[in-house]
TORMI-207827 format. One record per residue: z, x, y negated of N, C-alpha, C in turn; residue in three letters. Coordinates in steps of 0.02 Angstrom, whole numbers, m for minus. Each point is the difference from the previous one (the first is absolute). Example, Ala and Ser with C-alpha at 12.3 -4.5 7.8 and 13.67 -1.06 7.14 Angstrom:
residues 2
     n_zz     n_xx     n_yy    ca_zz    ca_xx    ca_yy     c_zz     c_xx     c_yy   residu
      390      660      284        0      m45      m59        0       45      m60      ALA
      m36      m18      m53        3       42      m59       37      m39      m55      SER
END
This chain:
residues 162
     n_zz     n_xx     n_yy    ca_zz    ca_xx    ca_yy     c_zz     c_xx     c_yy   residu
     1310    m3319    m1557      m46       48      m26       33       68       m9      UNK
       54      m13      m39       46       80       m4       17       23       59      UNK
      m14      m14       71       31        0       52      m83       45       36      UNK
      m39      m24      m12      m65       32       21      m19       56      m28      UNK
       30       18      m73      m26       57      m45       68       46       28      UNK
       43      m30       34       75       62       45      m50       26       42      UNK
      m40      m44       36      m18       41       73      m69        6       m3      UNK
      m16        7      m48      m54       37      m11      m18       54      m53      UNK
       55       m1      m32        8       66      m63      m10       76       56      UNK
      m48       72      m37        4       31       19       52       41      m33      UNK
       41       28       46       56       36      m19      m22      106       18      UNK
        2       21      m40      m13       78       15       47       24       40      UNK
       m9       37       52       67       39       45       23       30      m21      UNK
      m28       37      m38       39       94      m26       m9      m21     m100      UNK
       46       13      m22      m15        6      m55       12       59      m26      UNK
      m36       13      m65       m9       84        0       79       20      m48      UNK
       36      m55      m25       46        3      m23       70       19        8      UNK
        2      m17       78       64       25       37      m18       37       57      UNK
       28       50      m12       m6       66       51       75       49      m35      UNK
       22       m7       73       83       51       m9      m30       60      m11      UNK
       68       30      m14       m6       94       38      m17        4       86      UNK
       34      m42       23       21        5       81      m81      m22       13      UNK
      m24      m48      m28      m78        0       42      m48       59      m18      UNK
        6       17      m69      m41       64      m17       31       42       40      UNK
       64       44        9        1       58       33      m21      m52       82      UNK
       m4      m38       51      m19      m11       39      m69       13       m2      UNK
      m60      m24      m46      m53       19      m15      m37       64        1      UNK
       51       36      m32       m8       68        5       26       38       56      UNK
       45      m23       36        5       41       93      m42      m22       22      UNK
      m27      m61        9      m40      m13       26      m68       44        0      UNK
      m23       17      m52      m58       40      m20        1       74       22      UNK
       61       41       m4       20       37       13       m8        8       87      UNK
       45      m33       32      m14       m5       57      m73      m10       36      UNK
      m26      m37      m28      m74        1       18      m24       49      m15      UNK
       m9       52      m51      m32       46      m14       31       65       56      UNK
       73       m6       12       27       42       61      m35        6       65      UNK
      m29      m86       21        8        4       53     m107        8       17      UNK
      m31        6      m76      m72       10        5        3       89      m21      UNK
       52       15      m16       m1       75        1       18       45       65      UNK
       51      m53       23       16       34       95      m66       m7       41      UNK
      m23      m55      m10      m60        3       58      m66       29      m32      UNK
       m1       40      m76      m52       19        1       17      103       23      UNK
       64       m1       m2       17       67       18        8       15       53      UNK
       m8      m78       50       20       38       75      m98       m9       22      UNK
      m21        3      m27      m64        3        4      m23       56       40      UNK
      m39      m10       70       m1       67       16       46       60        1      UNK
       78      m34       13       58       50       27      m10       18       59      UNK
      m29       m5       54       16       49       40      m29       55       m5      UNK
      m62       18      m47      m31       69      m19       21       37      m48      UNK
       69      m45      m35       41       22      m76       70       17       27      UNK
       15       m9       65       73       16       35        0       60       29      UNK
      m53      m14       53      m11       48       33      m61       42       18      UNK
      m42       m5      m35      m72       40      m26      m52      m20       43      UNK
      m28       59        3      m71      m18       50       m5       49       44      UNK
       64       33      m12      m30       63       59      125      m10       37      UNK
      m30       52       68       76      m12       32       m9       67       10      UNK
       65       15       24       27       51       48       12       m2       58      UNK
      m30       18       66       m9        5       50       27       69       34      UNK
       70      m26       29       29       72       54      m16      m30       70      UNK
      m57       76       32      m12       13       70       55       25       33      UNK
       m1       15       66       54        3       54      m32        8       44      UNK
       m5       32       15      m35        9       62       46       47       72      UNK
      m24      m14       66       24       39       46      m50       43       60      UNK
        8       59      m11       14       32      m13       10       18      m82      UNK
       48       58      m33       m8        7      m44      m41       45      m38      UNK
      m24       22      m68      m55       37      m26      m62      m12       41      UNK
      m11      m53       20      m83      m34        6      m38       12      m62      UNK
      m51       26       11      m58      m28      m67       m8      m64        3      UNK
        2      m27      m71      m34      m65      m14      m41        3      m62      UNK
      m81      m27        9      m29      m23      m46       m8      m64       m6      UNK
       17      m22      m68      m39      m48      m58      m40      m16        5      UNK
      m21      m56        8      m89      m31      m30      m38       77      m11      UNK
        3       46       24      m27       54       m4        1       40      m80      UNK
       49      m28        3       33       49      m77       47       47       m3      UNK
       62      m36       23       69       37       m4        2       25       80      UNK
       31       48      m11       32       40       43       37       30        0      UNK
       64      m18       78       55       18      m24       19       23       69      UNK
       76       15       19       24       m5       49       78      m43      m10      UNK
      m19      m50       61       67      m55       19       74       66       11      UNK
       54      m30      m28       m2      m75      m47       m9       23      m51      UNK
      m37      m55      m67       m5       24      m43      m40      m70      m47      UNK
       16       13      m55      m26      m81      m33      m65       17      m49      UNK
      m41      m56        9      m59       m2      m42       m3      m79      m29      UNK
      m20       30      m79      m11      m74      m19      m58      m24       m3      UNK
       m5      m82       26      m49      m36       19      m40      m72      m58      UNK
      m54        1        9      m12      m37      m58        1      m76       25      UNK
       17      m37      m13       17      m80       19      m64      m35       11      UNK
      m53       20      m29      m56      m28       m8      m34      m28       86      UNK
       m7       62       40      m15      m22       70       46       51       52      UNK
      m23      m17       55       45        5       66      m16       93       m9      UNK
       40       48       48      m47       65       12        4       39       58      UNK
      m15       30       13       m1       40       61       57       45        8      UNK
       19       30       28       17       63       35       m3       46       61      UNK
      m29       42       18       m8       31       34       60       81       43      UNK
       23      m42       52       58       47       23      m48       65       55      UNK
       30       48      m24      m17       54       60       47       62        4      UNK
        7       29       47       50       56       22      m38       11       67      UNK
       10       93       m1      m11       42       85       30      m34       51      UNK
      m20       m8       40       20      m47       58       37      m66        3      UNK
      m82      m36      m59       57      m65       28      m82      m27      m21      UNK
      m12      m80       m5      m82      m21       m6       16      m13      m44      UNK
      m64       m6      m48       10      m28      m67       m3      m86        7      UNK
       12       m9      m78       20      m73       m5       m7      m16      m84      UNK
      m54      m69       13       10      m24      m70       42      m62       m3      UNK
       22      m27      m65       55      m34       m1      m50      m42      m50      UNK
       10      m67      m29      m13      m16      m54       59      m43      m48      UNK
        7       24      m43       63      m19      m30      m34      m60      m47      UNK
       31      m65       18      m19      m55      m28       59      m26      m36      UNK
      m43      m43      m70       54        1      m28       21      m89       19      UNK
       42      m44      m36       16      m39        7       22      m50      m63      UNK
        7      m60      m10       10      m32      m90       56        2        4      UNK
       25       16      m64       53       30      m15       32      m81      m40      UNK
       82       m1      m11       46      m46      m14      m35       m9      m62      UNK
      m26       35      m44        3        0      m60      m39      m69       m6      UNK
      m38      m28       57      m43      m42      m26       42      m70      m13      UNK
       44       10       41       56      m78      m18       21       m7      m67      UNK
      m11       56      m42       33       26      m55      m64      m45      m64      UNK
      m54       24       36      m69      m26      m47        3      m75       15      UNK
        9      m16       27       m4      m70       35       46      m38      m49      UNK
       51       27       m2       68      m46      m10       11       25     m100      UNK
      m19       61       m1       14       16      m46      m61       m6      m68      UNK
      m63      m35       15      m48      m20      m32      m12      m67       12      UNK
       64      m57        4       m9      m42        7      m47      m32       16      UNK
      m13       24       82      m61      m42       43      m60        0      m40      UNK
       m8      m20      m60      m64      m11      m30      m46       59       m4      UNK
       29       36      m29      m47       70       m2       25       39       76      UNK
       23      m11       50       19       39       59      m69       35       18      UNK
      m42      m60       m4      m70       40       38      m38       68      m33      UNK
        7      m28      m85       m7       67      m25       28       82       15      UNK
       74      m18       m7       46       59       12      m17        7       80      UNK
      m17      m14       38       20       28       84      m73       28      m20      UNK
      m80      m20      m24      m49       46      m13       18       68      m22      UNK
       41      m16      m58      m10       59      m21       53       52       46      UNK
       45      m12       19       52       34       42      m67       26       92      UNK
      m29      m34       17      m39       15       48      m43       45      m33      UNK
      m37       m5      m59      m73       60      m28       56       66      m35      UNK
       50      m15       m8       27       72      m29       59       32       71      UNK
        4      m47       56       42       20       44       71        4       17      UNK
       26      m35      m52       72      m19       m1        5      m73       36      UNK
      m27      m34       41      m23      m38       41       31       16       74      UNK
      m35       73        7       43       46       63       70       21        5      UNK
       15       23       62       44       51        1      m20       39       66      UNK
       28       79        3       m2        6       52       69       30       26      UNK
        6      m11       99       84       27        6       m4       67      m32      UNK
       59       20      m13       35       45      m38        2       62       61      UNK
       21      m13       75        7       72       17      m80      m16       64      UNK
       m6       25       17      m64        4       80       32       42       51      UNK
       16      m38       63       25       60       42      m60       22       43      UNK
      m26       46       22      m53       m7       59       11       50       56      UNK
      m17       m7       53       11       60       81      m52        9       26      UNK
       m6       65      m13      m89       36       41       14      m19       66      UNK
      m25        8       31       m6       18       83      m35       66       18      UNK
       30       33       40      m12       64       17      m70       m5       72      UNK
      m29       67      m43      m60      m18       55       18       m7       84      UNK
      m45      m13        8       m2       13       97      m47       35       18      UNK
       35       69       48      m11       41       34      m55      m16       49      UNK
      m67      m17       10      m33      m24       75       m9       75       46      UNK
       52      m20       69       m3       38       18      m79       25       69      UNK
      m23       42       10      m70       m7       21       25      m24       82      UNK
      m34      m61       33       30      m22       71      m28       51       45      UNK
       39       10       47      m36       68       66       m2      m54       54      UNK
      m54        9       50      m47      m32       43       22       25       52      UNK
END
């Protein structure tokens, strides 16, 4: 009978009585650390629009040199020469110079590294959140940094004789 009340007595795991220093301060990194690592992924939240904004800098190049170029029909400048661009969508440019044909370009942008960053750095769970918001504010994008482009010079038609 004393042999049945051994293996069947319930015994408590943890008693609230013994607890070191060494498990409390473990307790407490522990907590700590967790709160580190729900504070890293709530700050990389939508980093690529907190790194590197929503708008870029864009240097033209062009050949010939001092071409006009317009902007989405805003800026105007003459190559080379840099304009900043808003991340949000792709944009135009328009090359022209005296003797040569004009030419539009469209400068598209492309997703930028930062998103590996949302991914990895919002521990997968919220990733989908952060890459939204990095795509609606435009830190999602990038675009290249320099544009080279080359008019072509008109052609002369010369009148044919019969």
């Amino acid at each position: 009978m004393e042999k049945c009340r051994q293996l069947f007595t319930i015994r408590p795991r943890w008693t609230i009585f013994h607890t070191s220093e060494q498990e409390v301060g473990m307790t407490r990194t522990r907590l700590w650390l967790g709160a580190l690592v729900i504070g890293w992924a709530w700050a990389l939240t939508g980093c690529g629009t907190w790194m590197h904004g929503d708008h870029q800098s864009v240097t033209l190049f062009t050949t010939p040199a001092d071409t006009k170029v317009v902007v989405d029909d805003l800026v105007h400048m003459l190559a080379p020469g840099t304009v900043n661009l808003s991340r949000k969508a792709d944009h135009s440019a328009t090359f022209a110079k005296d003797g040569y044909d004009s030419a539009t370009y469209t400068i598209k942008r492309t997703w930028s590294w930062w998103v590996v960053a949302d991914v990895l750095g919002c521990a997968i769970i919220f990733s989908p959140f952060c890459i939204m918001h990095d795509i609606d504010e435009g830190g999602y994008y990038t675009f290249d940094e320099k544009i080279y482009f080359t008019l072509d010079r008109k052609t002369v038609e010369t009148p044919s004789t019969k």
